[in-house]
Short mmCIF file of the C-alpha atoms (twelve columns), coordinates in Angstrom:
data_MODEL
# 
_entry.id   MODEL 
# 
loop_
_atom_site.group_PDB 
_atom_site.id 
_atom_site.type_symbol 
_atom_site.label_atom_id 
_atom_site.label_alt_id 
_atom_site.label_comp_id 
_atom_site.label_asym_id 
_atom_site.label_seq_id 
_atom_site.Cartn_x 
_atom_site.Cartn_y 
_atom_site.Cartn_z 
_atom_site.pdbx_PDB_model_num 
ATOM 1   C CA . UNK A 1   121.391 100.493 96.763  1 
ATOM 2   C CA . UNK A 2   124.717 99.832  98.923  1 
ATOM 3   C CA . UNK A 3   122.863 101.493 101.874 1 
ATOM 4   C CA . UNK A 4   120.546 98.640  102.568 1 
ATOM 5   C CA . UNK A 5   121.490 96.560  105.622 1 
ATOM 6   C CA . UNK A 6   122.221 93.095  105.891 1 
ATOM 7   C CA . UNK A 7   119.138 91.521  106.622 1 
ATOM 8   C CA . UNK A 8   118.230 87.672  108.014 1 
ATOM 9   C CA . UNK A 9   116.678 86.325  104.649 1 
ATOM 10  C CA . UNK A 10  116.996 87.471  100.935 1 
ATOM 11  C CA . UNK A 11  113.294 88.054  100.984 1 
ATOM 12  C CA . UNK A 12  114.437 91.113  103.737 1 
ATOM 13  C CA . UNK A 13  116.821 92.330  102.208 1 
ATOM 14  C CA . UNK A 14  115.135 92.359  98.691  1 
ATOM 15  C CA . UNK A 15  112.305 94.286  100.268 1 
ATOM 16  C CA . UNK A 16  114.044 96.942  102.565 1 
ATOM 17  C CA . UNK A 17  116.088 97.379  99.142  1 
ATOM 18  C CA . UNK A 18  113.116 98.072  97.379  1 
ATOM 19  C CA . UNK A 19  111.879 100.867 100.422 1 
ATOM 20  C CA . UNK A 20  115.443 102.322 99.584  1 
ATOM 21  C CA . UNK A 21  114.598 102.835 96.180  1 
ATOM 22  C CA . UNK A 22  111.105 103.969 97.008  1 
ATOM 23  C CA . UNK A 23  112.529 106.921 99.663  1 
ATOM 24  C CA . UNK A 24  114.826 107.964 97.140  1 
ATOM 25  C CA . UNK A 25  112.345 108.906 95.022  1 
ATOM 26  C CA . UNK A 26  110.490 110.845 97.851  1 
ATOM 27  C CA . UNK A 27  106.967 110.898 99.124  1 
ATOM 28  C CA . UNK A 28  103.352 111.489 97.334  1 
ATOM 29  C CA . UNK A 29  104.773 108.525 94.688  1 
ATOM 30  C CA . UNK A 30  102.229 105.792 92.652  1 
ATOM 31  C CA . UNK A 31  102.441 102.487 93.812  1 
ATOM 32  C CA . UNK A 32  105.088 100.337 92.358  1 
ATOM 33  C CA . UNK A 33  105.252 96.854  91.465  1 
ATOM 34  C CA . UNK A 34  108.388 94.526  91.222  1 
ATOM 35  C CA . UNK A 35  109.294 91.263  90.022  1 
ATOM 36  C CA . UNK A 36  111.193 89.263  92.056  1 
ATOM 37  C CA . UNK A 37  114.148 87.216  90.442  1 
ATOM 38  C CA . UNK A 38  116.915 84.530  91.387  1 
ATOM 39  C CA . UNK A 39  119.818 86.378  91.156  1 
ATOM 40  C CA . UNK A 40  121.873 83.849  90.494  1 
ATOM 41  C CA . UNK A 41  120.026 82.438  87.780  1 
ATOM 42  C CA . UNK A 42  119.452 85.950  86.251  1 
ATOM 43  C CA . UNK A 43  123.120 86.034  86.324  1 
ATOM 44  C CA . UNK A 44  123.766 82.463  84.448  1 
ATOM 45  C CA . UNK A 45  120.406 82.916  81.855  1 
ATOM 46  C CA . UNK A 46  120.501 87.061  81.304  1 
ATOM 47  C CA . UNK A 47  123.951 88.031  81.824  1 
ATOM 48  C CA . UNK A 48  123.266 90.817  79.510  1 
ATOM 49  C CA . UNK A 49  120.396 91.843  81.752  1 
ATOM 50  C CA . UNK A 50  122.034 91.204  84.735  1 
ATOM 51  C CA . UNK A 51  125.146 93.479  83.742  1 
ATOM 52  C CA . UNK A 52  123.019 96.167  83.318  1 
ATOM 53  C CA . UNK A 53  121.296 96.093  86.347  1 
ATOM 54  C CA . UNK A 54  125.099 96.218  88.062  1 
ATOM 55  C CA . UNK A 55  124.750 92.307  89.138  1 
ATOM 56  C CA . UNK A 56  128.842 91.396  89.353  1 
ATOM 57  C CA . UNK A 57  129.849 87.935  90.442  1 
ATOM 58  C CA . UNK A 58  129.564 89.218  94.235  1 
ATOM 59  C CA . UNK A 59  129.252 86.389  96.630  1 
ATOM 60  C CA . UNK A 60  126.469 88.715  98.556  1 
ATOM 61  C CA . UNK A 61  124.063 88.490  95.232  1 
ATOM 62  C CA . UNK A 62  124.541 84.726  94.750  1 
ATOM 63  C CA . UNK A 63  121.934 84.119  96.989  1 
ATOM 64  C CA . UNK A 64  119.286 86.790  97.106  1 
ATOM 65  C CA . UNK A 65  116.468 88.189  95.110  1 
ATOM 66  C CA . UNK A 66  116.989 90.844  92.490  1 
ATOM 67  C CA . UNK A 67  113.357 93.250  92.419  1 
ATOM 68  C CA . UNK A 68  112.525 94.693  88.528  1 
ATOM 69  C CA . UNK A 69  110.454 97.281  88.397  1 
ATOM 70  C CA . UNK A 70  107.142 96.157  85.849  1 
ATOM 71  C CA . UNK A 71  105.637 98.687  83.829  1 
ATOM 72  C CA . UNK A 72  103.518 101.472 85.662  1 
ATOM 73  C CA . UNK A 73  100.475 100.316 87.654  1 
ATOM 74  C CA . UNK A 74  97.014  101.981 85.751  1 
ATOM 75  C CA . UNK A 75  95.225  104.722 87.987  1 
ATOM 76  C CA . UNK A 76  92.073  104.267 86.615  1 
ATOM 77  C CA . UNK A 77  91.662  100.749 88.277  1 
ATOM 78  C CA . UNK A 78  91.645  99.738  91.785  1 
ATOM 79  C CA . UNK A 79  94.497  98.248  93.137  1 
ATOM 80  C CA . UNK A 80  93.625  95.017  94.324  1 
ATOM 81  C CA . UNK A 81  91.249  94.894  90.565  1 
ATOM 82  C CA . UNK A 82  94.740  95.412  88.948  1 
ATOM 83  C CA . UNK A 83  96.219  92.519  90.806  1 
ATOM 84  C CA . UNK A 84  93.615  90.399  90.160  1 
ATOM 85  C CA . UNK A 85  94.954  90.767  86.154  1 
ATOM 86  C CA . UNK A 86  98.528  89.840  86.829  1 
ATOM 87  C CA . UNK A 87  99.803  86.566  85.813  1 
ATOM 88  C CA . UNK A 88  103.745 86.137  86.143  1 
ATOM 89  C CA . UNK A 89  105.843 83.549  84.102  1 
ATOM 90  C CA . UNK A 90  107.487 80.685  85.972  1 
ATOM 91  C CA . UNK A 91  111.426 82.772  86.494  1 
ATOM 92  C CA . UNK A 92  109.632 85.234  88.865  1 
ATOM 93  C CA . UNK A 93  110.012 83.603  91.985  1 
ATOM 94  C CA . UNK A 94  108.254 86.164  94.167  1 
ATOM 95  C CA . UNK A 95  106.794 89.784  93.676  1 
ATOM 96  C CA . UNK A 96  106.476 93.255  95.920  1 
ATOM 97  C CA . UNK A 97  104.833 96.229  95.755  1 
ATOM 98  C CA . UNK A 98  105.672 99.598  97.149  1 
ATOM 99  C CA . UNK A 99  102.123 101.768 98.152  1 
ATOM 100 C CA . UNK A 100 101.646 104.744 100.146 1 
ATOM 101 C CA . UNK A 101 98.444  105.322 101.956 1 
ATOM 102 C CA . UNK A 102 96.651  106.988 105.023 1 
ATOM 103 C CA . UNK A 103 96.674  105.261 108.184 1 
ATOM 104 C CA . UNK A 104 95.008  105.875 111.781 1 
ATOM 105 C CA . UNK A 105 96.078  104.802 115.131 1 
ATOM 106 C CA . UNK A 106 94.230  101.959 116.567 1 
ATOM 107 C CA . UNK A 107 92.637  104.529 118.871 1 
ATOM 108 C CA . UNK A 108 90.915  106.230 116.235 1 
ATOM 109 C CA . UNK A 109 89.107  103.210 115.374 1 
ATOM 110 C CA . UNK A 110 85.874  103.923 117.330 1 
ATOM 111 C CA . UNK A 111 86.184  107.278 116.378 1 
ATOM 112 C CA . UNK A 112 85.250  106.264 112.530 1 
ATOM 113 C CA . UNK A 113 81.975  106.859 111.973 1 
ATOM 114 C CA . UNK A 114 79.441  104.318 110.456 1 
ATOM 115 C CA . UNK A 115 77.823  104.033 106.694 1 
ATOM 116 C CA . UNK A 116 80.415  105.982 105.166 1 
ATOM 117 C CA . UNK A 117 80.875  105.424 101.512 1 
ATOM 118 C CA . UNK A 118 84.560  104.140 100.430 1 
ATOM 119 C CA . UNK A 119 84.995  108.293 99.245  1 
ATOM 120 C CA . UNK A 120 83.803  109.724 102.097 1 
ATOM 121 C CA . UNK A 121 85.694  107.412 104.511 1 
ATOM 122 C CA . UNK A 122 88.943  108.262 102.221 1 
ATOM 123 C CA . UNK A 123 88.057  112.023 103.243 1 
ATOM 124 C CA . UNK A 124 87.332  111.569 106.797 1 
ATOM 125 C CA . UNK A 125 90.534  109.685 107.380 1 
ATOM 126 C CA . UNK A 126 92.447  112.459 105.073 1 
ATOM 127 C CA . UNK A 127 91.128  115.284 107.690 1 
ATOM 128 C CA . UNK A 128 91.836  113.347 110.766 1 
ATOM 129 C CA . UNK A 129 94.106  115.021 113.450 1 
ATOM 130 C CA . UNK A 130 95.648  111.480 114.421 1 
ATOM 131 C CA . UNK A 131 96.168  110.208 110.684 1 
ATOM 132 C CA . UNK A 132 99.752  109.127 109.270 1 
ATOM 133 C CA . UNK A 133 101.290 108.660 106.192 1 
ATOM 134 C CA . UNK A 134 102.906 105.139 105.283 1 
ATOM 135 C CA . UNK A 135 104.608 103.930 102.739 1 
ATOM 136 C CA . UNK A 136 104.521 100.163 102.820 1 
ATOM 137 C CA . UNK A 137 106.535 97.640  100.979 1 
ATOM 138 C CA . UNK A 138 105.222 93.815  100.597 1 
ATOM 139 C CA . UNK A 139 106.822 91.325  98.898  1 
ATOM 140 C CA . UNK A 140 106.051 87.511  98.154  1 
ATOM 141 C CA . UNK A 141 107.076 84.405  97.368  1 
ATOM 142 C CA . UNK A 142 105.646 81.652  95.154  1 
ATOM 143 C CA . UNK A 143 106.267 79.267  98.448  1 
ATOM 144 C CA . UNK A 144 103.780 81.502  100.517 1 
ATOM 145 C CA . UNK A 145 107.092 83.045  102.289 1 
ATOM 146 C CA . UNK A 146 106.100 86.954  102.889 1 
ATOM 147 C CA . UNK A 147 108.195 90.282  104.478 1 
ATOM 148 C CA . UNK A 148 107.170 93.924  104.384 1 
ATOM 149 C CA . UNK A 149 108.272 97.220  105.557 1 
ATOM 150 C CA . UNK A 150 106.521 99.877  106.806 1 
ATOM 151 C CA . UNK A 151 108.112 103.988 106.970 1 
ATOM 152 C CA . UNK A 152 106.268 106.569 108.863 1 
ATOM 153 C CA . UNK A 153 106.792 109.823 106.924 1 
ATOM 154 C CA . UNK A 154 107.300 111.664 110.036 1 
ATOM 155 C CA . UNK A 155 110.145 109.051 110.992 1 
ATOM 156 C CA . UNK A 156 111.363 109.011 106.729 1 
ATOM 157 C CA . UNK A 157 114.781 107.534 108.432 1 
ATOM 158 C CA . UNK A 158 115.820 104.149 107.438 1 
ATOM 159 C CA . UNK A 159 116.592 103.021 110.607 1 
ATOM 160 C CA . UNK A 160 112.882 103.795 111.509 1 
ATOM 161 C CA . UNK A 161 111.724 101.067 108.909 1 
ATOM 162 C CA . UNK A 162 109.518 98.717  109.893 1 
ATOM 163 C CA . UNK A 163 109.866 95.141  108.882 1 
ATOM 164 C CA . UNK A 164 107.647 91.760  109.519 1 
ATOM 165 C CA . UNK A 165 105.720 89.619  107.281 1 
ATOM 166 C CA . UNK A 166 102.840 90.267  108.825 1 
ATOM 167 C CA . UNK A 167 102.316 94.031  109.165 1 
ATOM 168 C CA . UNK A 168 99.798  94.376  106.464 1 
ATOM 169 C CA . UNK A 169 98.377  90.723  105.656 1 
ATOM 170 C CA . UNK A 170 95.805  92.212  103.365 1 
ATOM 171 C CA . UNK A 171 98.291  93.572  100.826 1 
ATOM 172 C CA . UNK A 172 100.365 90.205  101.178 1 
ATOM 173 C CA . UNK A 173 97.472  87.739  100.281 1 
ATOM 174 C CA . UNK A 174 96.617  89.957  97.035  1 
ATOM 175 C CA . UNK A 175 100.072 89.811  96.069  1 
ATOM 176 C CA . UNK A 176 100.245 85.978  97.093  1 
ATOM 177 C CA . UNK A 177 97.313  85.441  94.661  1 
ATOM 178 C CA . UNK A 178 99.070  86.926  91.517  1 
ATOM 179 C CA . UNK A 179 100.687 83.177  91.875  1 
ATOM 180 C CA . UNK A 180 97.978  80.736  91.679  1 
ATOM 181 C CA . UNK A 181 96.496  79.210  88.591  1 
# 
């Protein structure tokens, strides 16, 4: 993933590495679900591991987060019922997720009409004229530190990626609760 940019924080770069990943792959992909690892100390307790994930002595890995993908995530459960199962052991230091989904513009938001059931809603939004298709990336940290990036499938360019840690605070707080006892 030599493409990613040099980001601010490790937490960045570990998550627009992870959107790399996810756009090679393409579009119309389950959600995904990382573990996020010291690299460093993946290095000095799994070289093995760390070897085969390409993890050299590089001065630009001693520092930052390596993401492992976890098994696939069930289809027959809701997302956020999924995370609700996950319990991760103390050398994950943080965890992301990579989900696609169906977004409207803020000005569609009055459009949406009332009572809908969650299936129905899912359908109106599917047929709007105004919707867009997202793939967003969240990641988290057992310290509460959070980043995401968000890619526009009509903009699938990685310099049209967006990142903050607080584009989709929703998605970051389920995550963020995978860590507490």
């Amino acid at each position: 993933m030599s493409n990613t940019p040099m980001a601010a924080s490790p937490l960045t770069r570990a998550v627009l590495e992870i959107d790399e990943y996810a756009s090679g792959l393409g579009w119309d992909q389950p959600a995904r679900l990382f573990a996020l690892v010291d690299t460093a100390r993946l290095r000095a307790q799994e070289p093995s591991l760390a070897a085969q994930l390409g993890l050299g002595e590089a001065e630009e890995t001693s520092t930052g987060l390596t993401p492992i993908e976890q098994d696939e995530i069930p289809t027959d459960k809701a997302l956020d019922e999924f995370l609700a199962t996950i319990a991760w052991p103390d050398a994950v230091v943080g965890c992301a997720l990579t989900v696609e989904r169906l977004m409207l513009p803020p000005s569609a938001e009055a459009q949406v009409p009332q009572g809908l059931s969650d299936a129905k809603l899912t359908k109106w939004v599917a047929e709007h004229p105004q919707r867009q298709e997202v793939r967003m990336t969240v990641a988290v940290l057992r310290d509460g530190a959070r980043e995401s990036a968000v890619r526009l499938r009509e903009k699938d360019s990685p310099t049209e990626v967006l990142t903050g840690s607080d584009l989709v605070p929703g998605l970051a707080e389920a995550l963020t609760a995978t860590f507490e006892d």
